[in-house]
Phi, psi and omega in degrees: 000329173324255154028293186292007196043347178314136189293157185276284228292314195293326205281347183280320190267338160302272187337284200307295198306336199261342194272089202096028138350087177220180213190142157230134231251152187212130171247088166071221179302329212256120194235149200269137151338161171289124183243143183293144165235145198257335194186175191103175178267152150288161173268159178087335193294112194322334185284324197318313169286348173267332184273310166314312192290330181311317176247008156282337186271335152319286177298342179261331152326285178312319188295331201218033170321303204261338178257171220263319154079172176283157161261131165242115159071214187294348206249161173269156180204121211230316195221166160203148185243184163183130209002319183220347186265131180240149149216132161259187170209153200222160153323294191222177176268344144340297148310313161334259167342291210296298179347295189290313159318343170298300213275343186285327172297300169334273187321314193291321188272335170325265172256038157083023194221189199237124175256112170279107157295129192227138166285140171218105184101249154265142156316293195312002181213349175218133140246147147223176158194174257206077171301324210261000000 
């Protein structure tokens, strides 16, 4: 959020709101102790999509620094998003593959976590993975 220009008083009250964070997960009748979250957005939380896009657009920026991504017209064009959905795009699939291993690294040193990736289809032409 630093990164972000976000004001030290708005990322301290961001903090605050977010700090002690528990939830309790309910299966059918049966509802679990209270559990701690450690990280993530709330759900329903008016911020929740602006905090996300803050650090997808982070992560995807770090992730895709150095690749080449397609030319459309004049321009390099590496990703296109809509609301939660990423895509990228490569020449080939060699580049492809690197992209995605990037932005899977990017994450893991971002917030410390594992991004699964799963293959649908040809590899050369669909990853997806579960950003949320």
């Amino acid at each position: 959020m630093k990164d972000a220009e976000i004001d030290w008083k708005d990322r301290r009250l961001i903090r605050e709101l977010y700090k002690g964070q528990r939830v309790v997960v309910r299966i059918e009748n049966d509802e679990t102790e209270e559990i701690l979250i450690g990280r993530g957005v709330r759900q329903g939380c008016n911020m929740s999509p602006a905090l996300f896009n803050l650090y997808a657009e982070k992560l995807l920026e770090e992730a895709l620094k150095d690749c080449k991504g397609i030319a459309v017209g004049d321009e390099k064009v590496m990703n296109i998003k809509y609301a939660d959905d990423q895509a990228v795009m490569a020449d080939n699939e060699k580049d492809l593959q690197e992209m995605v291993l990037k932005i899977s690294e990017a994450g893991n040193n971002l917030c410390d976590c594992e991004f699964p990736f799963e293959e649908v289809g040809s590899p050369s032409k669909m990853v997806s993975t579960d950003l949320c």
